[in-house]
gemmi code that builds the backbone of each chain (N, CA, C; Angstrom):
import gemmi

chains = {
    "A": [
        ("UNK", (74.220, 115.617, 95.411), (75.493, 115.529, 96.131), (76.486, 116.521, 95.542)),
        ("UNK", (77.276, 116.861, 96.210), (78.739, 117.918, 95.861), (79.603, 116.839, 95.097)),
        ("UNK", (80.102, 117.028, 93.977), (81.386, 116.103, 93.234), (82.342, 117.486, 92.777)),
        ("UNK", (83.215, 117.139, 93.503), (84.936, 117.835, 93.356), (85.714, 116.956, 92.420)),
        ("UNK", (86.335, 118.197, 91.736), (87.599, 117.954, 90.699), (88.756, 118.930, 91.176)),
        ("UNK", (89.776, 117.898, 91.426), (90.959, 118.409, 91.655), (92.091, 118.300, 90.607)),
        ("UNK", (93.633, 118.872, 90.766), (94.218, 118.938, 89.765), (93.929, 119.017, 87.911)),
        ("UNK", (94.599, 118.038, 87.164), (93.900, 118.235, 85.865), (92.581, 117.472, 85.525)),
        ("UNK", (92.044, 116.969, 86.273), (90.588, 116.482, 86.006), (89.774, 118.005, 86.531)),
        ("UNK", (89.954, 118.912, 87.312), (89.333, 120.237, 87.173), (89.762, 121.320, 86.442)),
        ("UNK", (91.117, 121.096, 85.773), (91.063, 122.106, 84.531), (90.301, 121.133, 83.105)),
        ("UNK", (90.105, 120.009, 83.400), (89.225, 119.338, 81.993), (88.181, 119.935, 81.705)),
        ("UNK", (87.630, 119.442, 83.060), (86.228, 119.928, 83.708), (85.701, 121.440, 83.459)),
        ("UNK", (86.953, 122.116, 83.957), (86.580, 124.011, 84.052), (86.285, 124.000, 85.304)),
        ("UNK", (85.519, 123.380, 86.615), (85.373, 123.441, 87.239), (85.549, 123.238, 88.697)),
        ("UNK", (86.120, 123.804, 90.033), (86.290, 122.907, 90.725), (85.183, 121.852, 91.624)),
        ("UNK", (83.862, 122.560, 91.328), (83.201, 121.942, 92.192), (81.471, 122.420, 92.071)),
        ("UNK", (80.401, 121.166, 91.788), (79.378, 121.584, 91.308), (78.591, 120.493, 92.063)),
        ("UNK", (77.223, 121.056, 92.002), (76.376, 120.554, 92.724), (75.114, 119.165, 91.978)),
        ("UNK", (75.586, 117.740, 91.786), (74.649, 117.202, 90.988), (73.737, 115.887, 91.555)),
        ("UNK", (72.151, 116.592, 90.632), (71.192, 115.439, 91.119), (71.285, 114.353, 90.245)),
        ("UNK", (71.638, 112.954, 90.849), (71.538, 112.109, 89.956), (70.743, 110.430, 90.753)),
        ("UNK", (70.989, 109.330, 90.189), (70.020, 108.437, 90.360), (71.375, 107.138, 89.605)),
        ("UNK", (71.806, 108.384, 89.850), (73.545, 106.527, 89.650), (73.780, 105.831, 91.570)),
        ("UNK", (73.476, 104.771, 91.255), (74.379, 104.143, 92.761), (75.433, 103.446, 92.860)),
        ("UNK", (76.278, 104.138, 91.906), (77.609, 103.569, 92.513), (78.543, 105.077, 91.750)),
        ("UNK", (79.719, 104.919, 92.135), (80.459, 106.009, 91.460), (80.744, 105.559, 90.038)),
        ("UNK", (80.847, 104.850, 89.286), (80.790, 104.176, 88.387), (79.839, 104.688, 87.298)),
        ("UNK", (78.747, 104.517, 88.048), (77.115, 105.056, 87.163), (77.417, 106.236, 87.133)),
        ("UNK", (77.767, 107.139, 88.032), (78.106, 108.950, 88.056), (79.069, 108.857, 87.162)),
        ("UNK", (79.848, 107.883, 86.623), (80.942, 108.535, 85.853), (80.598, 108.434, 84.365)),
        ("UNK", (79.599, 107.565, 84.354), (78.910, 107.046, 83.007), (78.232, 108.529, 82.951)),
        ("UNK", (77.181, 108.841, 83.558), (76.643, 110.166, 83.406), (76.894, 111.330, 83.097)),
        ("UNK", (78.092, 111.445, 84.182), (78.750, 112.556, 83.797), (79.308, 112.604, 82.587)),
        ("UNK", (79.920, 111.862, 81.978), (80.751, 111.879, 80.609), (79.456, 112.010, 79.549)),
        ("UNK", (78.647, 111.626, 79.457), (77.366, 111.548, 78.303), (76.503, 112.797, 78.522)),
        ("UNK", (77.108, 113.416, 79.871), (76.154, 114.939, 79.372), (77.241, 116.051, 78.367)),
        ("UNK", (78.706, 116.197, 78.101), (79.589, 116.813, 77.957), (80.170, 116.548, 77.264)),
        ("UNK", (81.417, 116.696, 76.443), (82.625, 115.968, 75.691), (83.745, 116.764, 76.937)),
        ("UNK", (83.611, 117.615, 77.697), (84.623, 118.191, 78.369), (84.949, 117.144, 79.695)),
        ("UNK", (83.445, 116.330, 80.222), (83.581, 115.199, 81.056), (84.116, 113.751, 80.651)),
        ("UNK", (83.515, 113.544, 79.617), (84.548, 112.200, 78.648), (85.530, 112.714, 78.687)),
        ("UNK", (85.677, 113.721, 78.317), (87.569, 113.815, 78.724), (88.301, 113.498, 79.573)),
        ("UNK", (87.950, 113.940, 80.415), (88.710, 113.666, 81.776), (88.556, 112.625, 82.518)),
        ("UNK", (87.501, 111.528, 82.056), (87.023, 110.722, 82.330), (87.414, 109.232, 81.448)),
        ("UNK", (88.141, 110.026, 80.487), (88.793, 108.978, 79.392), (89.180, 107.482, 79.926)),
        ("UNK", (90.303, 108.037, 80.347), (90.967, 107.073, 81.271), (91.018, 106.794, 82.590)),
        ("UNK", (90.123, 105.717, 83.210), (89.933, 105.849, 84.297), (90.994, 104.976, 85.184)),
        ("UNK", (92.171, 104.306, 84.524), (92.885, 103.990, 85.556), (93.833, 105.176, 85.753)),
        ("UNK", (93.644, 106.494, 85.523), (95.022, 107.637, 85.467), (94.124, 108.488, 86.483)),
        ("UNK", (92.716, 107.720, 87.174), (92.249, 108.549, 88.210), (91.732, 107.773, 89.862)),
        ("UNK", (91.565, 108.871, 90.273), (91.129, 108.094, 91.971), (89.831, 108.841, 92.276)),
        ("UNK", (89.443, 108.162, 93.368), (88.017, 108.421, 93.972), (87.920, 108.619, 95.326)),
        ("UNK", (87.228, 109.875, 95.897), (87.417, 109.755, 97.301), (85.540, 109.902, 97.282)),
        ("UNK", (85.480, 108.942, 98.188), (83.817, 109.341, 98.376), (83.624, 109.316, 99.916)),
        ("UNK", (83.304, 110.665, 100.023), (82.460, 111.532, 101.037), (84.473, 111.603, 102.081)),
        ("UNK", (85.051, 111.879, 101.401), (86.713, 112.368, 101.882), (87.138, 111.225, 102.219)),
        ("UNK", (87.230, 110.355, 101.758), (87.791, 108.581, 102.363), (88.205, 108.202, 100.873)),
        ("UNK", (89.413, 107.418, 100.308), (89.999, 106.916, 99.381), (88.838, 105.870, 99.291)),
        ("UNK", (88.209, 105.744, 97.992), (87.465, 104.391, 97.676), (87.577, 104.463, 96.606)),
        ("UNK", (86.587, 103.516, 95.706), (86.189, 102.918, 94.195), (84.950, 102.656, 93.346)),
        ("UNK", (85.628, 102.763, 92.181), (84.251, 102.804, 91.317), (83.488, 102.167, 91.400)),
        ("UNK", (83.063, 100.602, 91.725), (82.067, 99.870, 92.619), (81.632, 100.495, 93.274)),
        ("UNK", (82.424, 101.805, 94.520), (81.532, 102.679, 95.613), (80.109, 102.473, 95.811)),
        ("UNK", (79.495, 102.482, 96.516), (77.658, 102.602, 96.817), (77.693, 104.315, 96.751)),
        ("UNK", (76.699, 104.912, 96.612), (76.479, 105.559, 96.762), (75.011, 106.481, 97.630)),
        ("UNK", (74.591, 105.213, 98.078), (73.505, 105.711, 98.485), (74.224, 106.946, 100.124)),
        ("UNK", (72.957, 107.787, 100.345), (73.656, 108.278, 101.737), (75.098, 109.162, 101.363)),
        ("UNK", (75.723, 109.400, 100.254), (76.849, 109.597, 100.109), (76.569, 111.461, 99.900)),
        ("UNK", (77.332, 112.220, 100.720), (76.739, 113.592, 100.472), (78.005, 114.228, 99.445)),
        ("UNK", (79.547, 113.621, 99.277), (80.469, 114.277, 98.528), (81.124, 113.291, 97.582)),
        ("UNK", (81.758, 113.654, 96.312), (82.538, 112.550, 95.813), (83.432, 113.407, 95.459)),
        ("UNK", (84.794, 112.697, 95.246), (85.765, 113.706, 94.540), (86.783, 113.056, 93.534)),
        ("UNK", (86.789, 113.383, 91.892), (87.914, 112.904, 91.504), (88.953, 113.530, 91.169)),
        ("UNK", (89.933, 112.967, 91.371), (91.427, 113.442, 90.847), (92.312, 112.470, 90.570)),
        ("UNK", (93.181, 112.981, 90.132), (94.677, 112.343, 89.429), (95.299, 111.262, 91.315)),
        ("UNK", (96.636, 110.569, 90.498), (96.905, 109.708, 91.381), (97.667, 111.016, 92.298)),
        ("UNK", (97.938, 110.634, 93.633), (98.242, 112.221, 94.085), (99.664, 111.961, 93.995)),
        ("UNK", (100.312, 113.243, 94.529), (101.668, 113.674, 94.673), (102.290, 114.443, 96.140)),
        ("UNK", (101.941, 114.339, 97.046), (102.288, 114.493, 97.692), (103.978, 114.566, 98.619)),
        ("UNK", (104.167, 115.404, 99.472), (105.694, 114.412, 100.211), (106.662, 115.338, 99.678)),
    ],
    "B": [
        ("UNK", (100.373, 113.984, 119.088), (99.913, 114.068, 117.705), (99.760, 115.358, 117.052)),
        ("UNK", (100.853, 115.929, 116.025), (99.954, 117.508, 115.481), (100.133, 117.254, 113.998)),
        ("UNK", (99.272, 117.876, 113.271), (98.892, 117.802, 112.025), (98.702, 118.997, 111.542)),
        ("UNK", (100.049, 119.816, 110.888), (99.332, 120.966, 110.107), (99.069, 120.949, 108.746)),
        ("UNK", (98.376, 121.599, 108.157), (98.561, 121.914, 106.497), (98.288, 123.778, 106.535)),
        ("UNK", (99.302, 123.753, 105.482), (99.025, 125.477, 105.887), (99.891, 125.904, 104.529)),
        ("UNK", (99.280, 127.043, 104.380), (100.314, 128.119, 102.859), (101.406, 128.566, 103.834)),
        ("UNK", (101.515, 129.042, 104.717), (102.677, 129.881, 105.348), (104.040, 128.790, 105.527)),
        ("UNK", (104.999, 129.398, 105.460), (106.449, 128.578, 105.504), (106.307, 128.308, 106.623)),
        ("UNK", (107.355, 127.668, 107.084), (107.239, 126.849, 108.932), (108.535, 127.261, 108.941)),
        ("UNK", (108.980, 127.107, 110.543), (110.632, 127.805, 110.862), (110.839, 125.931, 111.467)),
        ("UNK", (111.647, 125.633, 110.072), (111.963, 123.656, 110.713), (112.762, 123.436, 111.852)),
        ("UNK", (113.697, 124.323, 112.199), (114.642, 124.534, 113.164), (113.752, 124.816, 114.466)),
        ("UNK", (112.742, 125.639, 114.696), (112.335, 126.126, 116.008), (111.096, 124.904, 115.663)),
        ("UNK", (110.659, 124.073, 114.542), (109.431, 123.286, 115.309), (109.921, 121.696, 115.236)),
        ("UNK", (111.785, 121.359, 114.818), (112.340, 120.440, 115.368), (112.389, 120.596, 116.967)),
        ("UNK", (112.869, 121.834, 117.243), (113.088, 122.295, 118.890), (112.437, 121.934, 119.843)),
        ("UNK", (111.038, 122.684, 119.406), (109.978, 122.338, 120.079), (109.219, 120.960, 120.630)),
        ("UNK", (109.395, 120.239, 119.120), (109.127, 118.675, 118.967), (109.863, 118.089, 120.068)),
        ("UNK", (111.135, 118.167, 120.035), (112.077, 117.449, 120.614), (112.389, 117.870, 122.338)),
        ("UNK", (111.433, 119.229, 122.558), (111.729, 119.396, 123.989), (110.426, 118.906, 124.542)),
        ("UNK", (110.439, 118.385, 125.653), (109.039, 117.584, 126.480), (108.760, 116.370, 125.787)),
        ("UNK", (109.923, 115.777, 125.308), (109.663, 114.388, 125.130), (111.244, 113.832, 125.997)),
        ("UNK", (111.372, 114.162, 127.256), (112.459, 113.546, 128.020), (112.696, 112.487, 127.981)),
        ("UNK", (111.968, 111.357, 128.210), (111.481, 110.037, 127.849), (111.640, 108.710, 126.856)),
        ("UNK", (111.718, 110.336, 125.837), (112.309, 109.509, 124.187), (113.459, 109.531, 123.745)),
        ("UNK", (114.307, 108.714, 123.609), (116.012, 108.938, 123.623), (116.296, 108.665, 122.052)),
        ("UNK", (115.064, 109.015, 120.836), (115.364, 109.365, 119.706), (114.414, 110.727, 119.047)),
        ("UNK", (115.109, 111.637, 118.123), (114.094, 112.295, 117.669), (114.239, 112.170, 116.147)),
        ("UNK", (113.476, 111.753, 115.015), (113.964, 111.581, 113.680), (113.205, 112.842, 112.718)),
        ("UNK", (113.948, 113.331, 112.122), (113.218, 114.662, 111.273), (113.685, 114.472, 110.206)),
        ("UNK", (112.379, 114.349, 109.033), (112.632, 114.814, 107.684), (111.960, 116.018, 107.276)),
        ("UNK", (113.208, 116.478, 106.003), (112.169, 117.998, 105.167), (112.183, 117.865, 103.835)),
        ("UNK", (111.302, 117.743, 103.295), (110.950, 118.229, 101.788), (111.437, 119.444, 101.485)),
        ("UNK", (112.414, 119.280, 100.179), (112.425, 120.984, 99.634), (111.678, 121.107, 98.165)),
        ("UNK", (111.765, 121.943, 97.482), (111.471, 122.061, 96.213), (112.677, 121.966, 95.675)),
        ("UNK", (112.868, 121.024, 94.978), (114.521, 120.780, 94.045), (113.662, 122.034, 92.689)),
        ("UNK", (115.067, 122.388, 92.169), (115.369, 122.929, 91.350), (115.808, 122.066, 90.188)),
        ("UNK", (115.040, 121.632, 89.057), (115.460, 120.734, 87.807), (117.164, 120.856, 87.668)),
        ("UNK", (117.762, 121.461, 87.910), (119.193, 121.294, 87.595), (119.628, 122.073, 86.689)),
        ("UNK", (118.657, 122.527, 85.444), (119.110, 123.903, 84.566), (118.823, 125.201, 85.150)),
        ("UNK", (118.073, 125.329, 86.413), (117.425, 126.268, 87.111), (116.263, 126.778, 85.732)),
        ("UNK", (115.219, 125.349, 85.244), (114.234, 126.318, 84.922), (112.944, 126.433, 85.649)),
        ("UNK", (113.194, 125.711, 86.563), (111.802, 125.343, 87.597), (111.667, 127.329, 88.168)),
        ("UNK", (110.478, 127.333, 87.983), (109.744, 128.803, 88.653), (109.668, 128.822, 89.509)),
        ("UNK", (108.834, 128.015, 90.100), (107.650, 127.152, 91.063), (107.369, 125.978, 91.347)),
        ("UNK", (106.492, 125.587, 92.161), (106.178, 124.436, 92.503), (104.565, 124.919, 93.140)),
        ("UNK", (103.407, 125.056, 92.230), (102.089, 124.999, 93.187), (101.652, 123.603, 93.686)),
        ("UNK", (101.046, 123.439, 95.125), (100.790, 122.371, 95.229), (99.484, 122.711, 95.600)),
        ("UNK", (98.668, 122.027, 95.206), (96.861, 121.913, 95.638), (96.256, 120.996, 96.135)),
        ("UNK", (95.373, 121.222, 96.857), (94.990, 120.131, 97.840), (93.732, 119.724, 98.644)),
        ("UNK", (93.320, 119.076, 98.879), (91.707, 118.488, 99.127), (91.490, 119.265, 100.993)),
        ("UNK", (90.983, 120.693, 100.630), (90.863, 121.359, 102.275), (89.960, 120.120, 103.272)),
        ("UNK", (89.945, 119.782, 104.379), (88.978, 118.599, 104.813), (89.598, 117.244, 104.750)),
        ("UNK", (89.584, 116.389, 103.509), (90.244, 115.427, 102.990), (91.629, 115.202, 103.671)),
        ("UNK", (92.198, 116.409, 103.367), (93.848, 116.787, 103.170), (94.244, 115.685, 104.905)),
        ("UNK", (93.846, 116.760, 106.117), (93.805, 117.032, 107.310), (93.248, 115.244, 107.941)),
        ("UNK", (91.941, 114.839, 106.932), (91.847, 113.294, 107.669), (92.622, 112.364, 107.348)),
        ("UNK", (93.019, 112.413, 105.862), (94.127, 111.613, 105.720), (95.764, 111.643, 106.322)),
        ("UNK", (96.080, 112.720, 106.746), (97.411, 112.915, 107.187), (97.378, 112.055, 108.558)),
        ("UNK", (95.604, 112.285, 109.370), (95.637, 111.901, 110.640), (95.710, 110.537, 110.487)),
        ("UNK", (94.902, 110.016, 109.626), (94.293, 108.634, 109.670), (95.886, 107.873, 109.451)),
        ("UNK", (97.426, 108.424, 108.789), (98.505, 107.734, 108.383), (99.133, 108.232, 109.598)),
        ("UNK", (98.793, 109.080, 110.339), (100.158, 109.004, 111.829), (99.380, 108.653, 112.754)),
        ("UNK", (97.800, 107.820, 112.856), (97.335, 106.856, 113.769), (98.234, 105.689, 113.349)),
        ("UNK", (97.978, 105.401, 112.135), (98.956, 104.104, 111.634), (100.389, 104.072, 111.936)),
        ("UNK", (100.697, 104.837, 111.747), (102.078, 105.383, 112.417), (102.152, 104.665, 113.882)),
        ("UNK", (101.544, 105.356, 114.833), (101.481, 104.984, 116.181), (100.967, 103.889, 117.197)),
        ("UNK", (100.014, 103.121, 115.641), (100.037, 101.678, 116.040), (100.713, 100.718, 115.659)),
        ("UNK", (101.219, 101.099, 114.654), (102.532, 100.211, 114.412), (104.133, 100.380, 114.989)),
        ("UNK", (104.277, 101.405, 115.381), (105.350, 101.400, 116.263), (105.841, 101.745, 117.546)),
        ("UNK", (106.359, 101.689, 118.261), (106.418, 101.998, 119.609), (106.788, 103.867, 119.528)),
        ("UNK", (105.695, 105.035, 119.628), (106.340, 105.895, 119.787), (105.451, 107.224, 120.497)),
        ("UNK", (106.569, 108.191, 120.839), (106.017, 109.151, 121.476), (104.905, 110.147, 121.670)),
        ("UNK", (105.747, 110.254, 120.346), (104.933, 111.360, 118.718), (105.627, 111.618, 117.906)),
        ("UNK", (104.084, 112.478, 116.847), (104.238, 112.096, 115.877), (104.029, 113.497, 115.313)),
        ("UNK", (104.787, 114.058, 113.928), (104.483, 115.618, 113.625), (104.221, 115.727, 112.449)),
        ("UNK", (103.463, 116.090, 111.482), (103.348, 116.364, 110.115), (103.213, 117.909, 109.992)),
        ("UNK", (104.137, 118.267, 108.856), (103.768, 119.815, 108.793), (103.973, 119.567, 107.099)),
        ("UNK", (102.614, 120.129, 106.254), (102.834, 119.767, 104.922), (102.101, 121.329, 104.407)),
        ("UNK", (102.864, 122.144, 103.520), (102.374, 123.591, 102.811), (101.881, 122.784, 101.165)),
        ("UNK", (101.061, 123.980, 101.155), (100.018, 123.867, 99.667), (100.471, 125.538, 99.471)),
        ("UNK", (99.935, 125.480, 97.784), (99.843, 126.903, 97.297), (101.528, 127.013, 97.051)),
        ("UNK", (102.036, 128.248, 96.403), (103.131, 128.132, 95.542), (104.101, 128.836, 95.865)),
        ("UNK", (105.208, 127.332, 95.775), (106.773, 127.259, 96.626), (107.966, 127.907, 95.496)),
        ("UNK", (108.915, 128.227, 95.896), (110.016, 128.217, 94.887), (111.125, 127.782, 95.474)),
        ("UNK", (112.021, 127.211, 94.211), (112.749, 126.129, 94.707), (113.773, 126.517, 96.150)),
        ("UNK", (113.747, 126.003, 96.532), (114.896, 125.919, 98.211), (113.829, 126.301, 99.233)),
        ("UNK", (112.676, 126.489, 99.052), (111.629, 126.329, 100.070), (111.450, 125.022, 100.523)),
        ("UNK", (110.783, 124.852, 101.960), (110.787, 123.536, 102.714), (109.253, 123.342, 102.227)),
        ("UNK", (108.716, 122.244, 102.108), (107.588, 121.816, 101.276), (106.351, 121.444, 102.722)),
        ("UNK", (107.655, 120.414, 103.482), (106.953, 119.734, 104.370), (108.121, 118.833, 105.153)),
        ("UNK", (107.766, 118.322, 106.941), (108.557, 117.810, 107.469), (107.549, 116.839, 108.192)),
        ("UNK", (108.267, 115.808, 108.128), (107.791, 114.935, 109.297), (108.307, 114.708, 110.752)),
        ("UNK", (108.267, 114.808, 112.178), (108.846, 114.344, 113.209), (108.455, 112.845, 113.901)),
        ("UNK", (109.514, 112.385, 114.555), (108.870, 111.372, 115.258), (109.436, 111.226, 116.287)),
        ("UNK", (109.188, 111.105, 117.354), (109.735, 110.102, 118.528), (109.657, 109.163, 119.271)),
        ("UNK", (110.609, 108.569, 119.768), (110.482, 107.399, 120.326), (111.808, 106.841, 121.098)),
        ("UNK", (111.312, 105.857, 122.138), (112.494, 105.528, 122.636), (113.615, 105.090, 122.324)),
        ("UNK", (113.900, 104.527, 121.071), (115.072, 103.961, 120.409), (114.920, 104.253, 118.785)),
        ("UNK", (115.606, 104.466, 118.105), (116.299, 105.187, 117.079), (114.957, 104.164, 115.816)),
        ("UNK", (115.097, 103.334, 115.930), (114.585, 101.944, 114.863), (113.386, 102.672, 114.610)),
        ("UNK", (112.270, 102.477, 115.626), (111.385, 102.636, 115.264), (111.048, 104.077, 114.610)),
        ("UNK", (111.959, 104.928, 115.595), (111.703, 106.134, 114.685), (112.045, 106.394, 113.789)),
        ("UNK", (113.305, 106.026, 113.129), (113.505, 105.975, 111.682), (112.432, 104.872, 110.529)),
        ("UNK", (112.174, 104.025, 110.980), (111.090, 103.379, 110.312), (109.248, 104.152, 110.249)),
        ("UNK", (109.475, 104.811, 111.548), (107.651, 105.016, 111.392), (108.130, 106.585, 110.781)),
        ("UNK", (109.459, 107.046, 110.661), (108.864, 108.110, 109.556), (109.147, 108.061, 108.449)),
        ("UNK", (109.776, 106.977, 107.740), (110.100, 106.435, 106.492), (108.083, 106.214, 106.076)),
        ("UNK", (108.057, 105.514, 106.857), (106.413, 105.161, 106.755), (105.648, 106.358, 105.964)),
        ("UNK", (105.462, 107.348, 107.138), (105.204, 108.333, 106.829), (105.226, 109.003, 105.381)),
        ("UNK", (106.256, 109.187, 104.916), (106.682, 109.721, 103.827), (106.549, 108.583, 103.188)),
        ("UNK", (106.548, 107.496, 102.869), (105.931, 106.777, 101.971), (103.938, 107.062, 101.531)),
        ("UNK", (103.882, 106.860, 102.388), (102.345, 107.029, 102.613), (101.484, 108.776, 102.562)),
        ("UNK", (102.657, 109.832, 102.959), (102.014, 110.832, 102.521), (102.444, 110.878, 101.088)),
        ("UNK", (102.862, 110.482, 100.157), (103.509, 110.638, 98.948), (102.507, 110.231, 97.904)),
        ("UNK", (101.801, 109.418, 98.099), (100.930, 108.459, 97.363), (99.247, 108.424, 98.160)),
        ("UNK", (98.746, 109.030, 99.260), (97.850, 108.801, 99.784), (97.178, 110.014, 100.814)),
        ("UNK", (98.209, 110.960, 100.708), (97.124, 112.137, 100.708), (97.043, 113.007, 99.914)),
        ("UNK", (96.055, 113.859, 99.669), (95.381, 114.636, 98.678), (96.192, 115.958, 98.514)),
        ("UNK", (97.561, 115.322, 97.983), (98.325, 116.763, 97.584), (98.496, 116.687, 95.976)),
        ("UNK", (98.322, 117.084, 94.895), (98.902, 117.166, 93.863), (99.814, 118.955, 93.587)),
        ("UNK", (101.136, 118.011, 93.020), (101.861, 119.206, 93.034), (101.943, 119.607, 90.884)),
        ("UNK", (101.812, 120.793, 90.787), (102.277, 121.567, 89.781), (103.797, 122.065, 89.238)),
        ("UNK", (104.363, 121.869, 88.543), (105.720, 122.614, 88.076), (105.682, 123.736, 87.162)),
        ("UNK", (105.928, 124.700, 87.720), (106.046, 126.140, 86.640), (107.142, 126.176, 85.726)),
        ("UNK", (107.459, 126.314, 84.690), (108.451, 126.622, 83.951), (108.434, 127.882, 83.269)),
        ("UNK", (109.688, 128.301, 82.500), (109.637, 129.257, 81.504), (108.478, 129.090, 80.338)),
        ("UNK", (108.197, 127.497, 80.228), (107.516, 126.760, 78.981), (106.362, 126.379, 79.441)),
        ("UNK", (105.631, 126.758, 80.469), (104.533, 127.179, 81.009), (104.448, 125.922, 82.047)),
        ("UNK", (102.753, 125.035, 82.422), (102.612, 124.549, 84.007), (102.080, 123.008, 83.197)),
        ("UNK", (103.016, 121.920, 84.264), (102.498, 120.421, 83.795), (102.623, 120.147, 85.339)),
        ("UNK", (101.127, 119.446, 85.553), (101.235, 118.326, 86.894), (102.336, 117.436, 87.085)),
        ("UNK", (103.021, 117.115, 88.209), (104.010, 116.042, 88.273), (103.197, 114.620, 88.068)),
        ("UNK", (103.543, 113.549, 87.330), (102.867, 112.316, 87.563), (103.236, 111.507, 88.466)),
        ("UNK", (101.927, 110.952, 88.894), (102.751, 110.224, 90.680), (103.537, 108.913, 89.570)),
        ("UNK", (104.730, 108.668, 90.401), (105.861, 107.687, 89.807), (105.272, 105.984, 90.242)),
        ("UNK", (105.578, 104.935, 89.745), (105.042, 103.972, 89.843), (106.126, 103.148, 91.337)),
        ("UNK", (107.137, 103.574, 91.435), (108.103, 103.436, 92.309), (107.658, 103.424, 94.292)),
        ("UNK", (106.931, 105.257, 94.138), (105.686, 105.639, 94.917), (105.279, 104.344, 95.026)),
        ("UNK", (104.581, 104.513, 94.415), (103.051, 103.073, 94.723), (103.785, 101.527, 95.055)),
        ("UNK", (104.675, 101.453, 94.607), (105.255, 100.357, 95.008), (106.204, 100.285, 96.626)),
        ("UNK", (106.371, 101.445, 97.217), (107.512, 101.693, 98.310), (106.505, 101.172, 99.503)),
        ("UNK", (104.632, 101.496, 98.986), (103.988, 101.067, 99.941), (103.714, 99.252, 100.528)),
        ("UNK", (104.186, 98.735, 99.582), (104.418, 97.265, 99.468), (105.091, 97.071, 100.852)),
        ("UNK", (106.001, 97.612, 100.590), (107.158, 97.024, 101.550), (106.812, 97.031, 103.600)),
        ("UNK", (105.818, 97.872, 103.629), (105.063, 98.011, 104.735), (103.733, 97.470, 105.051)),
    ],
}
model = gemmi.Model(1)
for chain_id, residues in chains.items():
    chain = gemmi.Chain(chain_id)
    for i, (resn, *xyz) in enumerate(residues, 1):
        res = gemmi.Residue()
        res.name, res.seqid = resn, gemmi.SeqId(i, " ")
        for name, pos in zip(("N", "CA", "C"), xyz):
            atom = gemmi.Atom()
            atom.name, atom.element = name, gemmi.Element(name[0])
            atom.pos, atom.b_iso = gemmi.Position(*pos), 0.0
            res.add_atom(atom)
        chain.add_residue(res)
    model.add_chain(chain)
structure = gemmi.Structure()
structure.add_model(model)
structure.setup_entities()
């Protein structure tokens, strides 16, 4: 699946946007993963109430399913307006 | 219903105009504009704002459907810029219309509650002392209560 980082969770990251195979089903498990391959993903991943989740462009949560899911994206709480 | 997101400035005057002509019908038109305030010492540079391309565009729609089922109205206008403002630039405006004043002042209060906290804009501040994200305010998240 595609997982996007926006604002400062993609300058943590370095990245805005990468392509990963994984075997987590929920966003939850992806976030466990992601942080244990990196110290640059524990970072940004520190604190997870200072972030949000959009899976597949729809506001959801770390419970999320993930099966079927082709995008996820995290970022900061937004700012908009 | 129109929904833009766009880098280019908007002319608020000619797309209040526009809004407000061919809605004969509606005997209110309510317009707000976002500017970029200037901190008050004038050290603000900038203002980049960045934003979820895709995301951005369903969420704006999916909050002026809500918009239009909750209140009695004509239409509905979002015009919101990304990429980097300086201060006394217009950020973003909302329109609405409708037959009586209420609802349109309420469904675009709405609006701007709900684009503030729930679509995929995060804004940046430039300074002399270099770039910090704004943090969304807890105030935000709470204004959505009230609706």
């Amino acid at each position: 699946m595609n997982v996007l980082y926006f604002a400062w969770v993609r300058e943590r990251i370095g990245i805005p946007r990468e392509r990963v195979e994984t075997q987590a089903e929920t966003v939850g498990e992806l976030v466990e993963e992601l942080s244990a391959r990196e110290e640059r993903y524990a970072a940004a991943f520190a604190d997870m109430s200072a972030l949000r989740v959009a899976v597949d462009q729809e506001l959801s949560s770390f419970d999320a399913p993930l099966a079927g899911v082709q995008e996820v994206a995290f970022f900061p709480p937004m700012t908009g307006g | 219903m129109r929904i833009v997101v766009q880098q280019a400035p908007f002319d608020f005057g000619q797309e209040a105009q526009d809004f407000a002509s061919g809605h004969s019908n509606m005997g209110a038109i309510v317009t707000f504009t976002g500017v970029v305030r200037d901190t008050g010492d004038g050290a603000l540079e900038a203002m980049e704002i960045e934003h979820y391309p895709g995301m951005t565009e369903a969420a704006l729609t999916k909050i002026a459907d809500e918009a239009l089922a909750r209140w009695s109205l004509g239409d509905v206008l979002v015009i919101h810029r990304h990429g980097r403002l300086v201060p006394g630039e217009m950020i973003m405006m909302v329109a609405t219309a409708s037959r009586h004043r209420k609802d349109a002042f309420e469904a675009a209060e709405f609006l701007m509650d709900y684009l503030k906290s729930r679509a995929p804009f995060w804004k940046r501040e430039v300074t002399g002392q270099g770039a910090a994200w704004v943090a969304a305010r807890d105030e935000d998240e709470a204004a959505l209560e009230r609706w």
